[in-house]
C-alpha positions as CSV (number, residue, x, y, z in Angstrom):
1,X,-199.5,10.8,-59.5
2,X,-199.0,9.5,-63.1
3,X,-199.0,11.1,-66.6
4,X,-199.3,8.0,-68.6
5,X,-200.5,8.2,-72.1
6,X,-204.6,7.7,-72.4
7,X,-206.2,5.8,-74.5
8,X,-208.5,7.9,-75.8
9,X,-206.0,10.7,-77.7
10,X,-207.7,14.2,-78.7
11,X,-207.5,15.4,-82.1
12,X,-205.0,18.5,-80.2
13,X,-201.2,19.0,-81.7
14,X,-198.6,18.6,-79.3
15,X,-197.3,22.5,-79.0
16,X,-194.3,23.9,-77.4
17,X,-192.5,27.5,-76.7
18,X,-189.3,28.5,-75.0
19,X,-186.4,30.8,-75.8
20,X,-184.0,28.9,-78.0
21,X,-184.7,26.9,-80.8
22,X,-182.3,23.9,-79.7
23,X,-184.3,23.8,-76.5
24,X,-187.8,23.7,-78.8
25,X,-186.3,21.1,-80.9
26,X,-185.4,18.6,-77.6
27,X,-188.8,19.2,-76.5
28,X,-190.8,18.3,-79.5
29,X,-188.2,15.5,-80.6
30,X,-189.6,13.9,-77.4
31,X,-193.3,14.8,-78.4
32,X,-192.9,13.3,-81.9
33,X,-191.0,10.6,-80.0
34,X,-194.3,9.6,-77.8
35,X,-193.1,11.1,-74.9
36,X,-195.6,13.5,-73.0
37,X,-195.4,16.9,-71.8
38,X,-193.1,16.4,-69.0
39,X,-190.6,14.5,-70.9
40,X,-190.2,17.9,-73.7
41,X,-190.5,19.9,-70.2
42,X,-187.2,18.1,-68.9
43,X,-185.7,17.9,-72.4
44,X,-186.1,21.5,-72.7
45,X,-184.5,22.2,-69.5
46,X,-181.2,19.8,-70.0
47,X,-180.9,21.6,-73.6
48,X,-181.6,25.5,-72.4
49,X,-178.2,24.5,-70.1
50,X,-176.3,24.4,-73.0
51,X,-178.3,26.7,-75.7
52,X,-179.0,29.3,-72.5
53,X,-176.5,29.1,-71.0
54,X,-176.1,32.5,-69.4
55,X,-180.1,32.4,-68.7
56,X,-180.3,28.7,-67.1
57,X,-178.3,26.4,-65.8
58,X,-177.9,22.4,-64.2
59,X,-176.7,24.3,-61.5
60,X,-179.3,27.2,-61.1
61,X,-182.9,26.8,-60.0
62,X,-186.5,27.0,-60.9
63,X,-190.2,25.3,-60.5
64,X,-192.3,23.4,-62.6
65,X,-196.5,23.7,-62.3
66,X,-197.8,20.4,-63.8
67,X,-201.5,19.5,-64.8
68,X,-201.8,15.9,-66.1
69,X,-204.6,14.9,-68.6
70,X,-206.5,13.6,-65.4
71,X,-206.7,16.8,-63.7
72,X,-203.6,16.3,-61.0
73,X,-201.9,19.7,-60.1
74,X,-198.9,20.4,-58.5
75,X,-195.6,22.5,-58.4
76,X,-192.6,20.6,-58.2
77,X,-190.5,23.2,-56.4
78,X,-186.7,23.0,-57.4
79,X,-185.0,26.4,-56.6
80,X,-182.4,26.9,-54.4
81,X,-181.1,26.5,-51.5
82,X,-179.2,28.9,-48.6
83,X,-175.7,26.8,-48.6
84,X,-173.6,26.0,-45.3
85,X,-175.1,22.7,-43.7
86,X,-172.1,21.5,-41.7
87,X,-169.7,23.9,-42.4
88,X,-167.0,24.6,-39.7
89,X,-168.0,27.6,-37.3
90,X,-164.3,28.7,-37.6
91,X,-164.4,28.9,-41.4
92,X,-163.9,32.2,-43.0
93,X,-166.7,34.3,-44.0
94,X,-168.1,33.7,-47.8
95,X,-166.3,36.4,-50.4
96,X,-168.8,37.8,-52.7
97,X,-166.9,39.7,-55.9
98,X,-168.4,42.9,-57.8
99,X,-168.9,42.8,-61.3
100,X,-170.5,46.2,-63.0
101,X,-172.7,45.7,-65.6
102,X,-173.0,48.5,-68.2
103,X,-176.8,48.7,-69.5
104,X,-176.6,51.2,-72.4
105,X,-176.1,54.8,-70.0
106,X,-176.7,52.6,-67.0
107,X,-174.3,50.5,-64.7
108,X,-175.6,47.7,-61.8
109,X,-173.2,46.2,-59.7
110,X,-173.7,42.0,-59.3
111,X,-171.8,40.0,-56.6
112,X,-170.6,36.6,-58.0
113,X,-167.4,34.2,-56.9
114,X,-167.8,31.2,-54.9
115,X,-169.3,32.8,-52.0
116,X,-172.1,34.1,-54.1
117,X,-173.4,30.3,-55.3
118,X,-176.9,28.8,-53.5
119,X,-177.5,25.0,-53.3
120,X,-178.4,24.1,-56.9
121,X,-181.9,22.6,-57.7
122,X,-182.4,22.3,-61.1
123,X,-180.9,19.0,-61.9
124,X,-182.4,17.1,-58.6
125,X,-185.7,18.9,-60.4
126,X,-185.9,17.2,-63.7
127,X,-184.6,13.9,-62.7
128,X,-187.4,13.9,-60.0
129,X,-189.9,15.2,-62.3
130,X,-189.0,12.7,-65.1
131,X,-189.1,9.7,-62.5
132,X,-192.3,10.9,-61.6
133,X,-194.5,12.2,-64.6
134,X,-192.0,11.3,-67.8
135,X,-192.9,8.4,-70.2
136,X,-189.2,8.2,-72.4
137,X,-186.1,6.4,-71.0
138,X,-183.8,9.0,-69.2
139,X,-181.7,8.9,-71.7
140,X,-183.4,9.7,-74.3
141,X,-184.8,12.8,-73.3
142,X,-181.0,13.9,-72.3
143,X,-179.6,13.0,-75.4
144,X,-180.3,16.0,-77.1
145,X,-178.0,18.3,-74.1
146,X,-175.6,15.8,-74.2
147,X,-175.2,16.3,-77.8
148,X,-175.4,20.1,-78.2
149,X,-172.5,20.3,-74.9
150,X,-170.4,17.6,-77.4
151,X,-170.7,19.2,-80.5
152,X,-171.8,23.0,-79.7
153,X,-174.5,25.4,-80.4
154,X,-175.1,28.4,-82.0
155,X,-176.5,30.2,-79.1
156,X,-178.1,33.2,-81.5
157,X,-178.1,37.0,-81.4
158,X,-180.1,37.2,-78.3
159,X,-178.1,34.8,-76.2
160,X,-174.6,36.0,-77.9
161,X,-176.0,39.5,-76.7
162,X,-176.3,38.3,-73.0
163,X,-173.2,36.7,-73.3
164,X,-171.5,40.1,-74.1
165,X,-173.3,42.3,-71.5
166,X,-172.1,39.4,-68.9
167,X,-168.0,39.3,-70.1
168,X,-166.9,41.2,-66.9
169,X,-168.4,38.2,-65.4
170,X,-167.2,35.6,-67.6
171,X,-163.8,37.0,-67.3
172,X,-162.7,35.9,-64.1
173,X,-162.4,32.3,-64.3
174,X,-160.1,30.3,-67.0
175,X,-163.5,27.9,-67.4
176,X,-166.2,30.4,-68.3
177,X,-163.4,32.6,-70.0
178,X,-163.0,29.5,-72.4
179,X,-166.9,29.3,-73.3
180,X,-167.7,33.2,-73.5
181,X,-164.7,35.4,-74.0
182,X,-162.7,35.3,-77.6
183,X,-159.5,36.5,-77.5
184,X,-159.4,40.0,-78.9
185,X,-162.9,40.4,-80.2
186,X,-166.6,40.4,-78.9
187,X,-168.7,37.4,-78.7
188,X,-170.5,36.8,-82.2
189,X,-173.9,36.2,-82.9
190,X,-172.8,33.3,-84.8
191,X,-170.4,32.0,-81.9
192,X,-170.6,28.5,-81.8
193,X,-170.0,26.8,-77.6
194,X,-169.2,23.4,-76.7
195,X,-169.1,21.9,-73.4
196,X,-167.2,18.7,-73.5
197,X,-166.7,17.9,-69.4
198,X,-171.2,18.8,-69.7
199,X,-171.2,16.5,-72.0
200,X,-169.8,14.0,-70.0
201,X,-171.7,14.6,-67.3
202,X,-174.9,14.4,-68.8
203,X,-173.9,11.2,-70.7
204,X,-173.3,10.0,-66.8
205,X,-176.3,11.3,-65.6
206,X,-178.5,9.6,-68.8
207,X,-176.2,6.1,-67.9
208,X,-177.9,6.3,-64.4
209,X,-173.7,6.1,-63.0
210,X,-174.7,9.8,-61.4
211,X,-177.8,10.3,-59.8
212,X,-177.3,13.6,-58.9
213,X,-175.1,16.2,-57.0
214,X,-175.1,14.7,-53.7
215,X,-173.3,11.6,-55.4
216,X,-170.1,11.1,-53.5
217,X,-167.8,11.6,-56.2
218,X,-169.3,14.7,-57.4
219,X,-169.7,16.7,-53.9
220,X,-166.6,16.1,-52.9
221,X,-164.6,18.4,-55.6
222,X,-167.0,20.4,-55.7
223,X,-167.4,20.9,-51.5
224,X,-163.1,20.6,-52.1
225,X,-163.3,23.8,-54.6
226,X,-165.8,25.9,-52.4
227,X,-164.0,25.5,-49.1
228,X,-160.7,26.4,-50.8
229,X,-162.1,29.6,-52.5
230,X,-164.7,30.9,-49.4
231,X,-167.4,29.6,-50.6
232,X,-170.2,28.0,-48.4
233,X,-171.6,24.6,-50.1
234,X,-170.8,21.9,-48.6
235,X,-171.1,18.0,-49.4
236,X,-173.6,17.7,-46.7
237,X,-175.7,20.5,-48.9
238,X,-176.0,18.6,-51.7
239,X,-176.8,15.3,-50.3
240,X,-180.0,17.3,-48.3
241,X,-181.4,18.9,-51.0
242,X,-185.0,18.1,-51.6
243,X,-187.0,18.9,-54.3
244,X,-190.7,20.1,-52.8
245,X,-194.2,18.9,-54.3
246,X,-196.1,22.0,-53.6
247,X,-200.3,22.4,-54.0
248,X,-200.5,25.2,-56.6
249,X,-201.9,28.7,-55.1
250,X,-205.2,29.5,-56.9
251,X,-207.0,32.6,-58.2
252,X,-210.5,33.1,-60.3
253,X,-210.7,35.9,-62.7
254,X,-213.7,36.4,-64.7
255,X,-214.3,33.1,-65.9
256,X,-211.1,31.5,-65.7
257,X,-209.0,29.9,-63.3
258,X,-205.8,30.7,-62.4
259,X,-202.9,28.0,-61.0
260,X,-199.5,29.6,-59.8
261,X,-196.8,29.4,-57.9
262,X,-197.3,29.3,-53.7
263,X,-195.2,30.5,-51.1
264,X,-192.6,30.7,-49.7
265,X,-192.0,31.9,-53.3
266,X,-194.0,35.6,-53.8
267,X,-194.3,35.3,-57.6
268,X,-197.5,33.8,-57.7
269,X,-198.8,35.2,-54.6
270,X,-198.2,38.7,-56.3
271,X,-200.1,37.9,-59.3
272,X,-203.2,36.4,-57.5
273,X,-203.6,39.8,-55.7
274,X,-203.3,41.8,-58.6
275,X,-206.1,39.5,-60.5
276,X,-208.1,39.6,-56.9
277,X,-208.6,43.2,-56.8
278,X,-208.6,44.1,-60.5
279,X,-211.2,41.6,-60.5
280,X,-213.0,42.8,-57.2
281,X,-212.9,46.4,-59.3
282,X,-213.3,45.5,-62.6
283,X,-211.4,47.3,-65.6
284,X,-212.1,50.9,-65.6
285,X,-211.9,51.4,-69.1
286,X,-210.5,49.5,-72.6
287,X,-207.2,48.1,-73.0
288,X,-204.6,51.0,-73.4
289,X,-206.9,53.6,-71.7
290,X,-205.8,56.4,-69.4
291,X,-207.9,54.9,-67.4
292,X,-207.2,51.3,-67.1
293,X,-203.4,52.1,-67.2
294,X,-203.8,54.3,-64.2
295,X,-206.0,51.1,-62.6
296,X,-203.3,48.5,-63.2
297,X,-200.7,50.8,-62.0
298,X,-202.4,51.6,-58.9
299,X,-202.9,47.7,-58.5
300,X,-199.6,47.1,-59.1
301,X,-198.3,49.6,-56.5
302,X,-200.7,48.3,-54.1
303,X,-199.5,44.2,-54.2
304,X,-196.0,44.8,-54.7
305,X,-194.9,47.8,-51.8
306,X,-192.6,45.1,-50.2
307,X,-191.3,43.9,-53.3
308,X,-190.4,47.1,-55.2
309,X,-186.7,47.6,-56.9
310,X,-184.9,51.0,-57.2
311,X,-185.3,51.7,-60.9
312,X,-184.7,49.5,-64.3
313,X,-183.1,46.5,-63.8
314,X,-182.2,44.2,-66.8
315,X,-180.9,41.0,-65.7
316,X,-181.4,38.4,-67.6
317,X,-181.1,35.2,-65.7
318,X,-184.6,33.4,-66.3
319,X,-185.9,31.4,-69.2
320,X,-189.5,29.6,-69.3
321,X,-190.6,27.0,-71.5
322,X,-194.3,26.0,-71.8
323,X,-195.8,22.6,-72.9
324,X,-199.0,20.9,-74.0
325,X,-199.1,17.6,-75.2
326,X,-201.8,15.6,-77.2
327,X,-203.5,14.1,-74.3
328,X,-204.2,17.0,-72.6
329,X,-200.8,17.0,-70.1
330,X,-199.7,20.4,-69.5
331,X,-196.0,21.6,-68.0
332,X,-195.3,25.4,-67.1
333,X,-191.4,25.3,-66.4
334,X,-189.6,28.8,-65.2
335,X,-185.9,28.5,-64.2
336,X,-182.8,30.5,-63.3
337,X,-179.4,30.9,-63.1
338,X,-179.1,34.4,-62.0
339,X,-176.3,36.5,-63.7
340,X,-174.1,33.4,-63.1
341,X,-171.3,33.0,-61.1
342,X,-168.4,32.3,-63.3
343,X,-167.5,29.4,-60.8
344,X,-167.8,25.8,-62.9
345,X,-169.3,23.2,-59.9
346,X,-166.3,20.3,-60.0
347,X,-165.4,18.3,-62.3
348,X,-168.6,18.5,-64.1
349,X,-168.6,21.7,-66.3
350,X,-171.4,22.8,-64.6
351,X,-172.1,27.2,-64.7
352,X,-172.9,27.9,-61.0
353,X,-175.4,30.2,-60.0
354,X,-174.8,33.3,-58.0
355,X,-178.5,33.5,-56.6
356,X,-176.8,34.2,-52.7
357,X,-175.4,37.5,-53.9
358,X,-178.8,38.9,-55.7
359,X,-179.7,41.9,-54.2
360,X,-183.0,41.5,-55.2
361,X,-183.6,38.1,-53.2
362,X,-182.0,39.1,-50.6
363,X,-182.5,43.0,-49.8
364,X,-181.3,42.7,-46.3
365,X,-178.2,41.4,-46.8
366,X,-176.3,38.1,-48.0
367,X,-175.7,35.0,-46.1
368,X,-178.1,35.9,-43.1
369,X,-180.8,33.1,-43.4
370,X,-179.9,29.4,-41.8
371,X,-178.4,26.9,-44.1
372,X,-181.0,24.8,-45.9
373,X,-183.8,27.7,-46.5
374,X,-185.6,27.2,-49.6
375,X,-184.4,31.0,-51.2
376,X,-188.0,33.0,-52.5
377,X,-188.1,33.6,-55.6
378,X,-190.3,36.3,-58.4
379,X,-190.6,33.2,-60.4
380,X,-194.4,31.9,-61.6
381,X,-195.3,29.5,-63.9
382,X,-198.4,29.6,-64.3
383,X,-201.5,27.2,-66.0
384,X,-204.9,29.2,-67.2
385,X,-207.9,27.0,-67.0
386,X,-210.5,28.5,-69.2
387,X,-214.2,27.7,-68.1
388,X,-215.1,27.5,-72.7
389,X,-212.3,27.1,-74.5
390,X,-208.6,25.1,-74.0
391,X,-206.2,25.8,-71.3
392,X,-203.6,28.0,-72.0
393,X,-199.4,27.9,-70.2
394,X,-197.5,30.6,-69.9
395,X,-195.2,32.3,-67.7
396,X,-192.0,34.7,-68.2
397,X,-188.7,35.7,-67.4
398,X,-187.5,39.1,-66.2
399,X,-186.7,38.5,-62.2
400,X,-189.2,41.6,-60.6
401,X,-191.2,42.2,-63.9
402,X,-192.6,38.7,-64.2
403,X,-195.4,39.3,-62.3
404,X,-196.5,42.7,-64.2
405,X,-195.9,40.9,-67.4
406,X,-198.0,37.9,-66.6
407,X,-200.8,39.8,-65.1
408,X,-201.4,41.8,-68.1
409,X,-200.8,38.7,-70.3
410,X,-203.9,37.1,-68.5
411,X,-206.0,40.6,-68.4
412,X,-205.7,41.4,-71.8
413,X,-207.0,37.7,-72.4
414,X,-209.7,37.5,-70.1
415,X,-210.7,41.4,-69.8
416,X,-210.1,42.1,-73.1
417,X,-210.6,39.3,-75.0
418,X,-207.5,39.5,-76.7
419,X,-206.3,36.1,-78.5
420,X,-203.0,34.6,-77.0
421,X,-200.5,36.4,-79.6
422,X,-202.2,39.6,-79.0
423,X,-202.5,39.8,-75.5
424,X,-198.5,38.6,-75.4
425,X,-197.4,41.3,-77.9
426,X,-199.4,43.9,-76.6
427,X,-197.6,47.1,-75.0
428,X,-196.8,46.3,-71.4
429,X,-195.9,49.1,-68.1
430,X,-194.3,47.8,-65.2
431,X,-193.9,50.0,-61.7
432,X,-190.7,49.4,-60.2
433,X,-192.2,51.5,-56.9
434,X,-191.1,54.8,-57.7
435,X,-191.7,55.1,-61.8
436,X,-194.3,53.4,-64.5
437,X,-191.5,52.0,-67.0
438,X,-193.9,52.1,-70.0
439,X,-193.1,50.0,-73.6
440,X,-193.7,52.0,-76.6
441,X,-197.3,51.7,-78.4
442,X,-199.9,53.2,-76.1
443,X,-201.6,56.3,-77.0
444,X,-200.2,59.8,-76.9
445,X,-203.2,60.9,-74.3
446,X,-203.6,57.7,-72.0
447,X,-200.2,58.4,-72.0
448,X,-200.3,62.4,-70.4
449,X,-203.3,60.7,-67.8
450,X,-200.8,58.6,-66.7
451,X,-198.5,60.7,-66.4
452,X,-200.6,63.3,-64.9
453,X,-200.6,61.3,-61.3
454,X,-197.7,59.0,-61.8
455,X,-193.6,59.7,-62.8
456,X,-193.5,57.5,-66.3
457,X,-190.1,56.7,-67.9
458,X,-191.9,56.0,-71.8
459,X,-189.5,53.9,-73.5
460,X,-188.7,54.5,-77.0
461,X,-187.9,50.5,-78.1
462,X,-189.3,47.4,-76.5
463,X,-187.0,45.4,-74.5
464,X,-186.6,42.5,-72.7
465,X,-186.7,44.2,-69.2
466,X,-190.1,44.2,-69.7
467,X,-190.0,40.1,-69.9
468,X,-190.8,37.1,-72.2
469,X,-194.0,35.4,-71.8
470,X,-193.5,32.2,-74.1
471,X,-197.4,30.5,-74.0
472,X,-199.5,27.6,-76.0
473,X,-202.7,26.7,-75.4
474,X,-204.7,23.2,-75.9
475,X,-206.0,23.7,-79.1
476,X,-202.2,24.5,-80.7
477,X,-202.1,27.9,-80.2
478,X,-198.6,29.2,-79.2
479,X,-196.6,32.3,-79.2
480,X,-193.1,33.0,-78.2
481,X,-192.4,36.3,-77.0
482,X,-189.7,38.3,-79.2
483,X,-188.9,40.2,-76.6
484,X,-186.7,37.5,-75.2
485,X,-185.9,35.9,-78.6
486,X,-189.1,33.2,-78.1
487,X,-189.7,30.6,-80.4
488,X,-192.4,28.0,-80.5
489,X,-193.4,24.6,-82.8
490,X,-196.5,22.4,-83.3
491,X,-196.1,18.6,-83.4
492,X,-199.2,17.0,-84.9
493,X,-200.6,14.2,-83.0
């Protein structure tokens, strides 16, 4: 499969949004460069390592759902993997640390250290979706990272507000202490972070000298590091991982078609049974009804038993950027680093994940699957191909809310004929399988019907539990959700 430029180019802007503004500005320096939609896809996912740093990482995970101006689909998949190919039988058990986390009057515990730390996927991703789809040189769609790591970034109110709710993290190792913890006084929105061994890396990795983890001279500190502090990646690990060309899992709703994520991750497959029976039933009543709140409620509920969390959760370890370029190439790219492990990989400055000690992704217990399991994941880029007008890409963070967030992001478009900023701004509910978490802005009676037949928690602010969908569309529409500090730009073609 190729994404080469055509010769014919459409009077369309190139159109991009994501969470940060560096990671906008790698991937429309590569659109205004001539690079295509996958180049500013991978551009955006080297920079959101440095300018996201607590919300993506080289060392987390994530999938990428392609459609190239031919009409090619396909999810590269790139999450990661269960560690522990090779490791001694006699080696100790993997030690997974607590860290609370204090959400306003709320606490969650997270598990993090060494032990907690999956395979990472999410460089092996973009250097095998650049090699395959991208049009720049390598080293010109890193450049960007490579500079923000060398000379810092202002990482911004949102991120510095992450940052802060994640210091009891940050705080136990000398490395992420360095980035994220000022002596004797919060992180500041105006905190400038550097990364000078990521910077070196990535200059590496753009020089073609590392090709990836599995390079000798990179697995073996880290491999060294993990089997000195109990944690399970080995060298082996990172020299087996494979990233996974998957055939996108579709879905029709009214007159649109739907291209998500497939299994084994349960994102997608979530979302395509809510459209399925919402559009078996069809909406009971306008947007923001009793009514039609009850219905998507219900729907939720009914796709999502086996999925269900215990109440609110707010972590916020995903970021998604979305792409469409001026020849029609279109890139939906979610990733995560879960809360983050506080563990640098090696020598490379590198923020591990701690995706092996989320409770969500694994609710029977850590470290029980086989090394080299591909771990499942909530995430689902997703790629809306409208039967009359132009395609549109979207998809969110927020772990277990994604899939309530994009489903009601393509209802209120297609059911309610919302345009893309209003059906992303729009009020949102999620059920969480024992309450309706319900944003602020529906109506004081659909309200009381709701709540008539189902516990509601009505929140008095919007938040970013309830996700960030950041979507564009073909025809340079584009909207970056604020409730994850989104941001978009349009590059004329």
């Amino acid at each position: 499969m190729t994404a080469n430029r055509l010769a014919a180019r459409p009077a369309t802007p190139g159109v991009v949004a994501a969470g940060h503004p560096a990671t906008i500005e790698a991937a429309a320096g590569c659109l205004r460069a001539g690079g295509n939609a996958y180049d500013a896809a991978v551009a955006a996912g080297f920079a959101a390592a440095v300018a996201e740093p607590c919300l993506s990482s080289l060392g987390g995970g994530g999938f990428l759902l392609a459609r190239t101006a031919d009409a090619q689909e396909v999810v590269f998949d790139f999450f990661v993997d269960t560690p522990g190919r090779g490791r001694p039988a006699t080696a100790p058990p993997p030690v997974l640390q607590p860290a609370t986390l204090r959400f306003g009057g709320a606490e969650q515990v997270f598990h993090v250290g060494h032990g907690s730390i999956a395979v990472p996927g999410c460089l092996a991703g973009y250097l095998h979706v650049h090699r395959r789809l991208g049009h720049l040189p390598l080293a010109e769609v890193i450049e960007p990272a490579r500079r923000l790591a060398a000379e810092g970034v202002v990482l911004g109110a949102g991120q510095a507000a992450v940052v802060r709710l994640l210091e009891p993290i940050f705080r136990r190792t000398p490395e992420s202490r360095a980035m994220f913890v000022p002596e004797g006084r919060a992180f500041a929105d105006d905190e400038v972070v550097a990364n000078p061994p990521l910077a070196d890396f990535l200059e590496a990795v753009a020089a073609g000298r590392i090709t990836g983890f599995g390079d000798p001279a990179v697995a073996g500190p880290i491999a060294a590091d993990m089997a000195a502090n109990d944690g399970c990646i080995t060298a082996e690990d990172l020299r087996a991982y494979e990233v996974i060309e998957r055939t996108p899992l579709q879905v029709d709703h009214g007159s649109a078609r739907s291209l998500t994520n497939p299994p084994p991750s349960y994102g997608g497959v979530l979302i395509a049974r809510a459209l399925a029976s919402l559009t078996d039933e069809g909406p009971r009543g306008p947007f923001g009804s009793g009514a039609r709140l009850v219905q998507l409620v219900e729907t939720l509920d009914e796709v999502t038993r086996h999925h269900t969390g215990s109440g609110p959760r707010s972590a916020r370890g995903t970021t998604h950027v979305s792409v469409a370029d001026v020849d029609g190439n279109l890139a939906s790219m979610t990733t995560s680093n879960g809360a983050g492990s506080a563990v640098t990989l090696g020598e490379t400055g590198v923020l591990a994940n701690n995706i092996m000690g989320e409770t969500d992704l694994h609710p029977g217990g850590f470290h029980l699957d086989a090394p080299g399991q591909r771990v499942g994941s909530m995430m689902a880029p997703t790629i809306l191909l409208r039967a009359t007008s132009a395609p549109i890409v979207l998809g969110s963070g927020g772990r277990e809310r994604i899939r309530s967030a994009l489903t009601q992001t393509v209802v209120n478009l297609l059911d309610h004929g919302m345009s893309l900023e209003e059906a992303v701004l729009a009020p949102r509910l999620h059920w969480d399988g024992s309450t309706v978490q319900l944003e602020p802005g529906f109506g004081e009676r659909a309200v009381a019907e709701l709540a008539a037949v189902r516990d509601v928690n009505a929140w008095e602010v919007t938040d970013l539990y309830f996700g960030g969908v950041n979507a564009v569309a073909g025809d340079g529409a584009r909207v970056g959700d604020p409730r994850r500090g989104g941001c978009t730009e349009l590059v004329e073609g």
